[in-house]
CHARMM internal coordinates of N, CA and C (Angstrom, degrees):
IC EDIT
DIST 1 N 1 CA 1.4412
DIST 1 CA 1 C 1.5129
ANGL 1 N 1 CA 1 C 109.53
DIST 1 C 2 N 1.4452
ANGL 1 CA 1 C 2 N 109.68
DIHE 1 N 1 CA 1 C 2 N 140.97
DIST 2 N 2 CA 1.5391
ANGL 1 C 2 N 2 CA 92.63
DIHE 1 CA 1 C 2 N 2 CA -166.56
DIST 2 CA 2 C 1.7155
ANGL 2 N 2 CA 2 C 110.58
DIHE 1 C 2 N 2 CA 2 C -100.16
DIST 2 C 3 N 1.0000
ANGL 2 CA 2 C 3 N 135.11
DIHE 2 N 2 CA 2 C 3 N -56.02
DIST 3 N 3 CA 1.8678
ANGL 2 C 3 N 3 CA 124.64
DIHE 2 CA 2 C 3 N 3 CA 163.13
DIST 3 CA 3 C 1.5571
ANGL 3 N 3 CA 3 C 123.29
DIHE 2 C 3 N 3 CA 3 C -97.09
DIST 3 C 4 N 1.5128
ANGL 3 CA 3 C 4 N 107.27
DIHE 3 N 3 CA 3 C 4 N 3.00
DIST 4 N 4 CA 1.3757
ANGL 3 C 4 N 4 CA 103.32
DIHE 3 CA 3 C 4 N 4 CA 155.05
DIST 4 CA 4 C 1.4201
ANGL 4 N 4 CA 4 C 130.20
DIHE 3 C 4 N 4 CA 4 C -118.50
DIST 4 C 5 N 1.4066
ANGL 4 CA 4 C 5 N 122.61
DIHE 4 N 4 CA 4 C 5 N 133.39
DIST 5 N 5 CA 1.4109
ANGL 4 C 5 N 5 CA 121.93
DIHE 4 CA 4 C 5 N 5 CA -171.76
DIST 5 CA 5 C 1.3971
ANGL 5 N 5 CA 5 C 106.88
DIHE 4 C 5 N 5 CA 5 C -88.61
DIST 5 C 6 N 1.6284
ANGL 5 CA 5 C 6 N 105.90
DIHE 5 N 5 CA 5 C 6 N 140.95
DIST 6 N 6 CA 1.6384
ANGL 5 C 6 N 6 CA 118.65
DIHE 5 CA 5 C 6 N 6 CA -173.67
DIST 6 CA 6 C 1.6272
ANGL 6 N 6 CA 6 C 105.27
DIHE 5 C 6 N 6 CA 6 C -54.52
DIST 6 C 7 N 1.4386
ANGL 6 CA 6 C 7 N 103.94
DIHE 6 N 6 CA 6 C 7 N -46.93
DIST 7 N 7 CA 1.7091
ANGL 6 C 7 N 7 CA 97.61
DIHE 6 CA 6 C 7 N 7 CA 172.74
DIST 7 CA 7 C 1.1486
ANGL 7 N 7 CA 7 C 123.72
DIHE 6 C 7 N 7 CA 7 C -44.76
DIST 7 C 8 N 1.1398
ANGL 7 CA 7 C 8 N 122.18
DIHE 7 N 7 CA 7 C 8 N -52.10
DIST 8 N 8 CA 1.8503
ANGL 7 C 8 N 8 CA 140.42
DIHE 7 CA 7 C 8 N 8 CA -176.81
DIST 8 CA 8 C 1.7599
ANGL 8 N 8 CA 8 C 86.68
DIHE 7 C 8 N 8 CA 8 C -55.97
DIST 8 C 9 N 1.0183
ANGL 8 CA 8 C 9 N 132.65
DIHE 8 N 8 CA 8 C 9 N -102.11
DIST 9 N 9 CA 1.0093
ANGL 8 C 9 N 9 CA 145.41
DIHE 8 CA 8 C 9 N 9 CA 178.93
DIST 9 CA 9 C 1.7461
ANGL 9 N 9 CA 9 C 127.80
DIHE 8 C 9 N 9 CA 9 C 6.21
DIST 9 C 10 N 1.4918
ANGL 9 CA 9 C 10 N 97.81
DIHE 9 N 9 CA 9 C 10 N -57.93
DIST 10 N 10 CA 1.2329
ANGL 9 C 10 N 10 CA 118.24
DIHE 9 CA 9 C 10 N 10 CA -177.27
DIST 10 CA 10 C 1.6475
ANGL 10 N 10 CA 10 C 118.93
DIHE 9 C 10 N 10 CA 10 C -69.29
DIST 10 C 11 N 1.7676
ANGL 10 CA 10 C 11 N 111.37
DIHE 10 N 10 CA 10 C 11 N -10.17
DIST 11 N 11 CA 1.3958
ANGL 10 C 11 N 11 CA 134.57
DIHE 10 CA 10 C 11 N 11 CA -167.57
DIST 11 CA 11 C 1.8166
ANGL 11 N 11 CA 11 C 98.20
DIHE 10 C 11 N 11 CA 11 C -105.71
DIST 11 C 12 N 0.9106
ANGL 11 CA 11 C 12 N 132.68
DIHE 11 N 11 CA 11 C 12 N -7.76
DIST 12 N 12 CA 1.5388
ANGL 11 C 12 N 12 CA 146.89
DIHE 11 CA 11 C 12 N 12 CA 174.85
DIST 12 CA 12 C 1.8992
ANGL 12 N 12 CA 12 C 104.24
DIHE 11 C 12 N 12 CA 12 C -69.68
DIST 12 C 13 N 0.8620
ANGL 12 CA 12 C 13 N 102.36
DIHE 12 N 12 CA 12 C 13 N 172.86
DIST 13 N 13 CA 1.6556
ANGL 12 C 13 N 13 CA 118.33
DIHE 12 CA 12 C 13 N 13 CA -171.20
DIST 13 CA 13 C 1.6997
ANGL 13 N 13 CA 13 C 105.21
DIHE 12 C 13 N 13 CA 13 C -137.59
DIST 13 C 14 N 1.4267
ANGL 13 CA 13 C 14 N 105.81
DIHE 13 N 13 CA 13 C 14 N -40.39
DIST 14 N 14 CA 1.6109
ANGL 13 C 14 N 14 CA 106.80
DIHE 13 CA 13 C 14 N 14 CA -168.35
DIST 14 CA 14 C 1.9910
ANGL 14 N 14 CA 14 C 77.76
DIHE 13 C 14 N 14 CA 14 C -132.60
DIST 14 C 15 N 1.8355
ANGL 14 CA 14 C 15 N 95.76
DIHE 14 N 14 CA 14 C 15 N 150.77
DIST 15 N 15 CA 1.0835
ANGL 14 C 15 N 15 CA 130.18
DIHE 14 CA 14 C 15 N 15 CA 179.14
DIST 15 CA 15 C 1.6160
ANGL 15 N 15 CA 15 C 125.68
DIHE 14 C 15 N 15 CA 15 C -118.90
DIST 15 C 16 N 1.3446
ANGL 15 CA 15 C 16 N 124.01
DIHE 15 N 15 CA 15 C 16 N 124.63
DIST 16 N 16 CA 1.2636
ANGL 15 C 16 N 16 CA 99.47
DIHE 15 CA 15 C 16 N 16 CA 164.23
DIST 16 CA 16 C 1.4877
ANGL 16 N 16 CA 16 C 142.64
DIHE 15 C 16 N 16 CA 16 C -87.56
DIST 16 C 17 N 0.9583
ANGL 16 CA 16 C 17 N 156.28
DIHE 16 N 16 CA 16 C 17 N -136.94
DIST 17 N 17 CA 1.6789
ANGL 16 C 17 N 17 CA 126.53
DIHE 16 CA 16 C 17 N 17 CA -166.01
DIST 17 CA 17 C 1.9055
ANGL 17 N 17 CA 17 C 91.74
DIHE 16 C 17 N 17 CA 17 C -118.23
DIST 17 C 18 N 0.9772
ANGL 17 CA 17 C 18 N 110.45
DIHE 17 N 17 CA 17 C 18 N -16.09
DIST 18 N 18 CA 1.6185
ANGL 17 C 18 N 18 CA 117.09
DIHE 17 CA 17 C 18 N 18 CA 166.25
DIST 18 CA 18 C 1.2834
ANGL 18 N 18 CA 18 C 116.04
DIHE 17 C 18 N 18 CA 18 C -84.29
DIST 18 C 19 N 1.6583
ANGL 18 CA 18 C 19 N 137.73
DIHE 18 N 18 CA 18 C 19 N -37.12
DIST 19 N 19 CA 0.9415
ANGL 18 C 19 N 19 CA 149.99
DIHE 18 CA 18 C 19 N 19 CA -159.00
DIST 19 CA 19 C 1.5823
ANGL 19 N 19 CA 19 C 81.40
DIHE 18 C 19 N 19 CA 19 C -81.76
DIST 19 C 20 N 1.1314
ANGL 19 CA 19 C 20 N 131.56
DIHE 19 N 19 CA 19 C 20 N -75.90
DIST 20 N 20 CA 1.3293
ANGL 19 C 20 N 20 CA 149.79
DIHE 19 CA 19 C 20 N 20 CA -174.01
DIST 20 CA 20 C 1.5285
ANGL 20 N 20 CA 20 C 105.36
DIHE 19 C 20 N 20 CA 20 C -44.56
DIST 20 C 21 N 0.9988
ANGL 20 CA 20 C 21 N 138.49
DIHE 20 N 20 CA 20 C 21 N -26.59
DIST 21 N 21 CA 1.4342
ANGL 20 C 21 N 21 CA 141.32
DIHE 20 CA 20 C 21 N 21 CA -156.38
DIST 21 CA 21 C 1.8032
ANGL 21 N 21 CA 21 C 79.89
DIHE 20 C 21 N 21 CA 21 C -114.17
DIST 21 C 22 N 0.8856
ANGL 21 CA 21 C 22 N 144.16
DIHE 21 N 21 CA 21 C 22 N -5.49
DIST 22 N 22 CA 0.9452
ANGL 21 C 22 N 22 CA 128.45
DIHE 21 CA 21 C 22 N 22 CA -176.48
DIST 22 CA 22 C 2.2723
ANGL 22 N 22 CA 22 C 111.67
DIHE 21 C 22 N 22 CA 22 C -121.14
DIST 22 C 23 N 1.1224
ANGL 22 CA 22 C 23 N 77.73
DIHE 22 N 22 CA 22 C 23 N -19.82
DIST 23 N 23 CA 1.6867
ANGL 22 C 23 N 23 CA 87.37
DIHE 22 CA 22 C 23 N 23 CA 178.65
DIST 23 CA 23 C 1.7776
ANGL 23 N 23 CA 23 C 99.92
DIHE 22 C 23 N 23 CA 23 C -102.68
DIST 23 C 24 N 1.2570
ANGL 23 CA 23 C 24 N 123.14
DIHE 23 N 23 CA 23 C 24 N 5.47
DIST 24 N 24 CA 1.1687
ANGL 23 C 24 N 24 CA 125.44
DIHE 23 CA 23 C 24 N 24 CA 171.53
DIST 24 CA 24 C 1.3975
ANGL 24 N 24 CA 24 C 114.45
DIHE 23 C 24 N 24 CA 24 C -92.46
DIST 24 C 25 N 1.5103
ANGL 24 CA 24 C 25 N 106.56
DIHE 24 N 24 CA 24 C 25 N -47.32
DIST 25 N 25 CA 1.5497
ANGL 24 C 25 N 25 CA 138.16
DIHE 24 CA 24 C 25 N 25 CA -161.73
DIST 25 CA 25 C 1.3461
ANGL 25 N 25 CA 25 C 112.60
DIHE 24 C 25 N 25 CA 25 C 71.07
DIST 25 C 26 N 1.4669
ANGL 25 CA 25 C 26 N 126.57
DIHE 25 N 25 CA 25 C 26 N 39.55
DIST 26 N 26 CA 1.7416
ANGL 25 C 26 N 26 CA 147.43
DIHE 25 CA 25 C 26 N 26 CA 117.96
DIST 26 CA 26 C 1.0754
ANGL 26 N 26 CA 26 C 134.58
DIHE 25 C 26 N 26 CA 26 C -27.06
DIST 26 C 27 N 1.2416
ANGL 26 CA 26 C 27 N 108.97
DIHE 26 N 26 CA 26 C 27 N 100.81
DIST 27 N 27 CA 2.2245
ANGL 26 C 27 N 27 CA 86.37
DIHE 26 CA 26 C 27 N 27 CA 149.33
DIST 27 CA 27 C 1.4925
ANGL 27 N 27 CA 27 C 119.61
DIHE 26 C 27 N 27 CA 27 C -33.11
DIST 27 C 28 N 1.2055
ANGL 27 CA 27 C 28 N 126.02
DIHE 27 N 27 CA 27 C 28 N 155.94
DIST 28 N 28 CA 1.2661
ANGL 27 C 28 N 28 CA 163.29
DIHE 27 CA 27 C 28 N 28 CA 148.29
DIST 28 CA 28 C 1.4706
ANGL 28 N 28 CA 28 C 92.83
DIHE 27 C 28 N 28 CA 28 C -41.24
DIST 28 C 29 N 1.3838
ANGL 28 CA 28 C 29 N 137.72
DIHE 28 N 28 CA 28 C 29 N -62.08
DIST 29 N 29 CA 1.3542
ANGL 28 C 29 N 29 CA 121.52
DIHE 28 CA 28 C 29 N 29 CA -143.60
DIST 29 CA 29 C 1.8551
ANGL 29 N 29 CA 29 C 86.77
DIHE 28 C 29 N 29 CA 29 C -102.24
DIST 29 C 30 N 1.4499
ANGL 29 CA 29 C 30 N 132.83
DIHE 29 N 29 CA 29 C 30 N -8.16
DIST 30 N 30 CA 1.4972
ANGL 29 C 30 N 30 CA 138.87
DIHE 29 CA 29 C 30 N 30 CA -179.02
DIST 30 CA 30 C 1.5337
ANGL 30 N 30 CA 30 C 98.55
DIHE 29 C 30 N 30 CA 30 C -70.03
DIST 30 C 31 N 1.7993
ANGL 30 CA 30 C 31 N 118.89
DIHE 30 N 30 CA 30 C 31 N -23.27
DIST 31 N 31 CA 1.1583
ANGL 30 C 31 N 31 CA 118.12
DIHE 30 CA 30 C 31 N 31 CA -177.52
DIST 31 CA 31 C 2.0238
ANGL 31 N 31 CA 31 C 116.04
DIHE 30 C 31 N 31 CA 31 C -65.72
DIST 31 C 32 N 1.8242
ANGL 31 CA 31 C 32 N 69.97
DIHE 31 N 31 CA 31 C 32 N -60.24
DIST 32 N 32 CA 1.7922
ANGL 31 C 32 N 32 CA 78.79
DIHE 31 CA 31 C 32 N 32 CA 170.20
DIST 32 CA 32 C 1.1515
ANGL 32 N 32 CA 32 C 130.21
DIHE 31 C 32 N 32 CA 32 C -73.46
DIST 32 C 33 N 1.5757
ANGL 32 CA 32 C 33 N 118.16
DIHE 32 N 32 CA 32 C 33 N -9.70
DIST 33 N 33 CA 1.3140
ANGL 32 C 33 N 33 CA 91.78
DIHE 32 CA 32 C 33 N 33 CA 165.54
DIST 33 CA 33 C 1.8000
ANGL 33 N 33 CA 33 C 122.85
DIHE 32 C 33 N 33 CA 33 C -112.04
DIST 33 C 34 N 1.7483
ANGL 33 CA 33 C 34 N 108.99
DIHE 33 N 33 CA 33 C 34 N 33.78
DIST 34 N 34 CA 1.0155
ANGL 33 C 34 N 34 CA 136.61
DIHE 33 CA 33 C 34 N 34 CA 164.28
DIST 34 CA 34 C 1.9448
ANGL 34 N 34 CA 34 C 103.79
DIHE 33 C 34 N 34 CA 34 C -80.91
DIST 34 C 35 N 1.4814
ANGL 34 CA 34 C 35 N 102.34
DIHE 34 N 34 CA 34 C 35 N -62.71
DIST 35 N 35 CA 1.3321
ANGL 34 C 35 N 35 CA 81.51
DIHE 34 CA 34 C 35 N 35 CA 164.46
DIST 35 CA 35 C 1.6941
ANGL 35 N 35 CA 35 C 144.77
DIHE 34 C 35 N 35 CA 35 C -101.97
DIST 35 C 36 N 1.7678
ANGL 35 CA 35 C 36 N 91.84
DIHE 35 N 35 CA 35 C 36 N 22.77
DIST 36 N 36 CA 1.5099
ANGL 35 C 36 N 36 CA 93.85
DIHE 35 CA 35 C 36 N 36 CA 160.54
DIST 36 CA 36 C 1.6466
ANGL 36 N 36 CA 36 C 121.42
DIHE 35 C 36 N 36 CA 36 C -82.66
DIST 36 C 37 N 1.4152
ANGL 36 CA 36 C 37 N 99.64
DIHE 36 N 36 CA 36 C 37 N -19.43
DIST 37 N 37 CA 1.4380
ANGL 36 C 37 N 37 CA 117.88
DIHE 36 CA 36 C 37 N 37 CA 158.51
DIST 37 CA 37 C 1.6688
ANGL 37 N 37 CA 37 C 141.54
DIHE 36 C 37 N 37 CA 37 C -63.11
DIST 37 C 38 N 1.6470
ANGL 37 CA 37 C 38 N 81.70
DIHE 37 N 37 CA 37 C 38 N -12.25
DIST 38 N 38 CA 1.4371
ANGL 37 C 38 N 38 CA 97.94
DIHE 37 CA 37 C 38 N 38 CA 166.51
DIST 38 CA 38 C 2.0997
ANGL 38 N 38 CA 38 C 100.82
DIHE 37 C 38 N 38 CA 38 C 68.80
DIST 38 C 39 N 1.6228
ANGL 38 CA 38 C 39 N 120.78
DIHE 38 N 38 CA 38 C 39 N 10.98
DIST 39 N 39 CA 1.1769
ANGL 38 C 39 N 39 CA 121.89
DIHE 38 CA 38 C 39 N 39 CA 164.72
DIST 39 CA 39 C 1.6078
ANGL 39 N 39 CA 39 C 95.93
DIHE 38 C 39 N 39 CA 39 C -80.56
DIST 39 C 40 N 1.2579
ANGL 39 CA 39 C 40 N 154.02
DIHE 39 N 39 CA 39 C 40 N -32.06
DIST 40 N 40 CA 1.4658
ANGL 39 C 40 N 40 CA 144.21
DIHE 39 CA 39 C 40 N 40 CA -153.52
DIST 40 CA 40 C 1.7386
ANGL 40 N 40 CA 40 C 77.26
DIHE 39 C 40 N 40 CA 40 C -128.25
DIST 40 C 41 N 1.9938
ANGL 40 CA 40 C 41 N 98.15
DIHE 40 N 40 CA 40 C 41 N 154.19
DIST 41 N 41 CA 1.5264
ANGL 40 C 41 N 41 CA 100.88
DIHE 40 CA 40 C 41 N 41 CA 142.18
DIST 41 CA 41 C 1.0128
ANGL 41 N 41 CA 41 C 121.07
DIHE 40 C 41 N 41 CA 41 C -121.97
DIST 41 C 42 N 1.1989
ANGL 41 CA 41 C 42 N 140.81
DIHE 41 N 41 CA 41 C 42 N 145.82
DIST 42 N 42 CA 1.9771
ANGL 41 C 42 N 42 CA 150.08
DIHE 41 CA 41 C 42 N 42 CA -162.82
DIST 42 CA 42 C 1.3771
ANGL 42 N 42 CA 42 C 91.67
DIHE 41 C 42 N 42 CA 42 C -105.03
DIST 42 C 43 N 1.2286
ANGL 42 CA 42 C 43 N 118.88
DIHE 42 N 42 CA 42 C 43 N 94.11
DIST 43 N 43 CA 1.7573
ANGL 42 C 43 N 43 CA 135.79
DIHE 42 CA 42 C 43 N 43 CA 138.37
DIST 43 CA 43 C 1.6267
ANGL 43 N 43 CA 43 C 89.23
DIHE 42 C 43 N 43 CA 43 C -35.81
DIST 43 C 44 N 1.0049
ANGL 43 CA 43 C 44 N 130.85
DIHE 43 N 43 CA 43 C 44 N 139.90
DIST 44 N 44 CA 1.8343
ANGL 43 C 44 N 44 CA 167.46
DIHE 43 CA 43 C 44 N 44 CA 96.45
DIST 44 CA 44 C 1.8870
ANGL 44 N 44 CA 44 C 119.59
DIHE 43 C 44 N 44 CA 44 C -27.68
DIST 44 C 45 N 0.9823
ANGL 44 CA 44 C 45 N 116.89
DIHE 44 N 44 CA 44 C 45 N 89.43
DIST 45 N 45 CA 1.3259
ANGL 44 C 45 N 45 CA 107.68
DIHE 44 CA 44 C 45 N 45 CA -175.08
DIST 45 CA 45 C 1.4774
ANGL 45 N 45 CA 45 C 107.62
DIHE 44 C 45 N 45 CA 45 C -92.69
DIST 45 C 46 N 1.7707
ANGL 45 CA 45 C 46 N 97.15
DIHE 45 N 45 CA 45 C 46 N -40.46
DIST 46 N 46 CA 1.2982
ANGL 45 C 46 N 46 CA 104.02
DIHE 45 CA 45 C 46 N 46 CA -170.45
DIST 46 CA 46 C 1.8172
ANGL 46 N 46 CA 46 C 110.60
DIHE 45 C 46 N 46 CA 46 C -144.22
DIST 46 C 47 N 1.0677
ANGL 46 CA 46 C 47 N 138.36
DIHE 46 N 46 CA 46 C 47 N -161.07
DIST 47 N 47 CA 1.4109
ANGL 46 C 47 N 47 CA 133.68
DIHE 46 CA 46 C 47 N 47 CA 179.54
DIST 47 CA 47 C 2.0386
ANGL 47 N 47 CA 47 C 86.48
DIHE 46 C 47 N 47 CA 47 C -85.03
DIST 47 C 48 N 1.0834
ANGL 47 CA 47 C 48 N 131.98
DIHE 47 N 47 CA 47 C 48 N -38.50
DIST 48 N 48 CA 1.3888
ANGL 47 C 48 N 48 CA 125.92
DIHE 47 CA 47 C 48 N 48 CA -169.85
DIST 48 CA 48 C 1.5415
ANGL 48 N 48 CA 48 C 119.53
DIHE 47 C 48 N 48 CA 48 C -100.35
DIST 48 C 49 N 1.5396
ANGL 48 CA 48 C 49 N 111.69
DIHE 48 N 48 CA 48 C 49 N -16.67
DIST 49 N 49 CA 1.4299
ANGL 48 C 49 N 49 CA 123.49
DIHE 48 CA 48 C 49 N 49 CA -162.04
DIST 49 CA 49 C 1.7456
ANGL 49 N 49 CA 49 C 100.16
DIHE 48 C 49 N 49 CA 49 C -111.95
DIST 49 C 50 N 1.0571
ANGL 49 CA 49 C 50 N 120.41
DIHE 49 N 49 CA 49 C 50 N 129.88
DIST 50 N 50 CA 2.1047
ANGL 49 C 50 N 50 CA 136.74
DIHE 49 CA 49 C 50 N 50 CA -176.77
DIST 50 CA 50 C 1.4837
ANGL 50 N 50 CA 50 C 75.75
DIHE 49 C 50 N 50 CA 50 C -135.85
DIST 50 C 51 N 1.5596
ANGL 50 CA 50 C 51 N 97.41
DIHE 50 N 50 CA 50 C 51 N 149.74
DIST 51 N 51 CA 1.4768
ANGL 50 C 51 N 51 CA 112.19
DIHE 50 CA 50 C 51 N 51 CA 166.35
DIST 51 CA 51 C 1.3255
ANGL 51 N 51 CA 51 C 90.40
DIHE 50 C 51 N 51 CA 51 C -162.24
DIST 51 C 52 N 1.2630
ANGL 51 CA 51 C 52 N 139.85
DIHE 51 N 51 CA 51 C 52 N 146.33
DIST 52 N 52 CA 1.7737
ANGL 51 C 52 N 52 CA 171.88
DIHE 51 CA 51 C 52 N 52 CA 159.81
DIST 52 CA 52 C 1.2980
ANGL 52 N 52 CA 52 C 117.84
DIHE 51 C 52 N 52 CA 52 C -98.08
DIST 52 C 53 N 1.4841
ANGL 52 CA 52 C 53 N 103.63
DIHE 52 N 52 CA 52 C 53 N 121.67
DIST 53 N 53 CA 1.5556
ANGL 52 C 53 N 53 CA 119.15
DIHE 52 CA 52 C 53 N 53 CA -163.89
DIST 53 CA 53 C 1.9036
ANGL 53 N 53 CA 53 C 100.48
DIHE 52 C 53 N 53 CA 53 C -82.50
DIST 53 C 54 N 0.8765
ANGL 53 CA 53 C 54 N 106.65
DIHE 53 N 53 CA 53 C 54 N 106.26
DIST 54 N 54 CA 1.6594
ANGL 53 C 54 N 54 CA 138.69
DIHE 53 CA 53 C 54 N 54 CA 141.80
DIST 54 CA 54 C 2.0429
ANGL 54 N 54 CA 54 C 83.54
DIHE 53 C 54 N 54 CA 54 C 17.72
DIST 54 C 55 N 1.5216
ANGL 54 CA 54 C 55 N 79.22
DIHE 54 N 54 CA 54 C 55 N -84.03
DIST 55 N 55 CA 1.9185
ANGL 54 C 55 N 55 CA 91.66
DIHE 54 CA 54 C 55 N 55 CA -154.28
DIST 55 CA 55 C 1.2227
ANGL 55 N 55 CA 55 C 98.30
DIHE 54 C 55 N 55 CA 55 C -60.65
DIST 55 C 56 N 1.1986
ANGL 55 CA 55 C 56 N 154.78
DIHE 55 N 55 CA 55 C 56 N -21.59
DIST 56 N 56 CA 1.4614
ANGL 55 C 56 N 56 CA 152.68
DIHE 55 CA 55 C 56 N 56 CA -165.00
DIST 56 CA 56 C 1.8284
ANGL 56 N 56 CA 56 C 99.08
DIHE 55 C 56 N 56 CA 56 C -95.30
DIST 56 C 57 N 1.0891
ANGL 56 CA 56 C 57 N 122.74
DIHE 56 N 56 CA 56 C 57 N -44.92
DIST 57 N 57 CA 1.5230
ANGL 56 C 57 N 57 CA 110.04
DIHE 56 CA 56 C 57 N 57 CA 161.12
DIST 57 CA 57 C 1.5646
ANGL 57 N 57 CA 57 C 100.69
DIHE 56 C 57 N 57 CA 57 C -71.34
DIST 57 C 58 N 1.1351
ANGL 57 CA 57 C 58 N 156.27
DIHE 57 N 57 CA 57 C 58 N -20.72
DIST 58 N 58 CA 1.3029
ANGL 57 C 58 N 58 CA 138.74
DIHE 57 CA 57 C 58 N 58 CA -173.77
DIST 58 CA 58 C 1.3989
ANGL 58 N 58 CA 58 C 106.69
DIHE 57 C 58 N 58 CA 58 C -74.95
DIST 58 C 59 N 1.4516
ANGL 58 CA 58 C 59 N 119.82
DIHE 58 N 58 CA 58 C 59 N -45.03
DIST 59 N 59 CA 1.7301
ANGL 58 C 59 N 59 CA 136.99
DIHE 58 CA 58 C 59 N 59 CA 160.71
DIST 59 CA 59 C 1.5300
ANGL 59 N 59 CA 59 C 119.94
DIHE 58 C 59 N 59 CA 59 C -47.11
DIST 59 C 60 N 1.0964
ANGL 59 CA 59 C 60 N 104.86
DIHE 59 N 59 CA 59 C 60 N -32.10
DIST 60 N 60 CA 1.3261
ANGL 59 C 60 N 60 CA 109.76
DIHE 59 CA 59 C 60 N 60 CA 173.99
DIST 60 CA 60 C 1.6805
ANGL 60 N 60 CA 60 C 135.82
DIHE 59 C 60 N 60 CA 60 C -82.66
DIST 60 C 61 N 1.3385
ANGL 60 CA 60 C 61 N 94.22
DIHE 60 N 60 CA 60 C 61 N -33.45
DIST 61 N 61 CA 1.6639
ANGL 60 C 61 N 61 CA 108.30
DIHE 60 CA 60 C 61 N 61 CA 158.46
DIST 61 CA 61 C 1.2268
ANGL 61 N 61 CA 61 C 127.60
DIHE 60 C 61 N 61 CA 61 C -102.96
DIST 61 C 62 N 1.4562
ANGL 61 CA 61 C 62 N 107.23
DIHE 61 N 61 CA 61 C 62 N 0.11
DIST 62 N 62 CA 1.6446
ANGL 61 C 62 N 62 CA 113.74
DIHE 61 CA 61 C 62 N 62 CA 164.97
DIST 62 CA 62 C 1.6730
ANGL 62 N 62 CA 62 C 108.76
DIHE 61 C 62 N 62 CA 62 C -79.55
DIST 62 C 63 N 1.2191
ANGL 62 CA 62 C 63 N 92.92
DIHE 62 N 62 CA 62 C 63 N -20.74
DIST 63 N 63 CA 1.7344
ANGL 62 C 63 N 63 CA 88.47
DIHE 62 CA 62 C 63 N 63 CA -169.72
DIST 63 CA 63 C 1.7053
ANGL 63 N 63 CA 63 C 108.19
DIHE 62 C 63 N 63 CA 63 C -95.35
DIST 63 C 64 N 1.4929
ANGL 63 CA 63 C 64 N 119.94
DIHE 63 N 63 CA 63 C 64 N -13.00
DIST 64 N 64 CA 1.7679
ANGL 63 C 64 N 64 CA 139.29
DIHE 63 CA 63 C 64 N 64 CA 175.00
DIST 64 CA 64 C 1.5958
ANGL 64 N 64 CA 64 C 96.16
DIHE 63 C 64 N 64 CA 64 C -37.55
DIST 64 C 65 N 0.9454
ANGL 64 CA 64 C 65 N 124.48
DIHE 64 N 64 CA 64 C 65 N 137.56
DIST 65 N 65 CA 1.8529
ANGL 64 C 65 N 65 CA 114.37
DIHE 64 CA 64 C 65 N 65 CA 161.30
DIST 65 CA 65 C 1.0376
ANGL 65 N 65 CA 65 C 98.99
DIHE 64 C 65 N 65 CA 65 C -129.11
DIST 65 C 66 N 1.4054
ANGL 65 CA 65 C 66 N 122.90
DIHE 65 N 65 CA 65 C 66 N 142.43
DIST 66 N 66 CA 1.6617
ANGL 65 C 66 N 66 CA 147.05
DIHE 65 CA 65 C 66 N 66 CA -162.48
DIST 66 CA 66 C 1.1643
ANGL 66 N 66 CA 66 C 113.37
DIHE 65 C 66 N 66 CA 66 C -96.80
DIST 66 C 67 N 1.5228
ANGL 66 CA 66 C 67 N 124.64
DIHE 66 N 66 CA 66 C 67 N 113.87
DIST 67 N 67 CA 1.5273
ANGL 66 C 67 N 67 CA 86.40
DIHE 66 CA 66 C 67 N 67 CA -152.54
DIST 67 CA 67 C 1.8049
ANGL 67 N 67 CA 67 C 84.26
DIHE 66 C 67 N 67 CA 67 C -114.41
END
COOR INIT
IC SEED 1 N 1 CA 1 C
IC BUILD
C-alpha cells in the first residue's frame, strides 16, 4: 500500500472506494460494481465523497463459502 498503512486502516469504520479496493486487493471498478450490485452500500457524504461501512464488507465475506 503506498501512503496508507494496513494497520491505520483496519482501525477506520467508513472506507473510501480506493482505500477499500486496496485493503481488499480489488480493482477500483470491483468496488462499484459490488455496489451497483446492490452486494455493498455507498453512504453519500458529499456530491464527491462515497465511503463503505467497514462491518457490512466484513458481513459480506464472512458469509462467501469457498467451495
Amino acid at each position: 500500500m503506498s501512503t496508507i498503512q494496513y494497520s491505520e486502516m483496519r482501525q477506520k469504520k467508513y472506507y473510501r472506494a480506493r482505500e477499500l479496493s486496496q485493503l481488499l486487493g480489488v480493482g477500483l471498478s470491483t468496488i462499484w460494481l459490488y455496489a451497483k450490485e446492490g452486494k455493498l452500500t455507498p453512504k453519500k457524504l458529499s456530491a464527491r465523497v462515497t465511503v463503505f461501512d467497514i462491518e457490512e464488507i466484513n458481513k459480506l465475506f464472512n458469509s462467501v463459502e469457498v467451495a
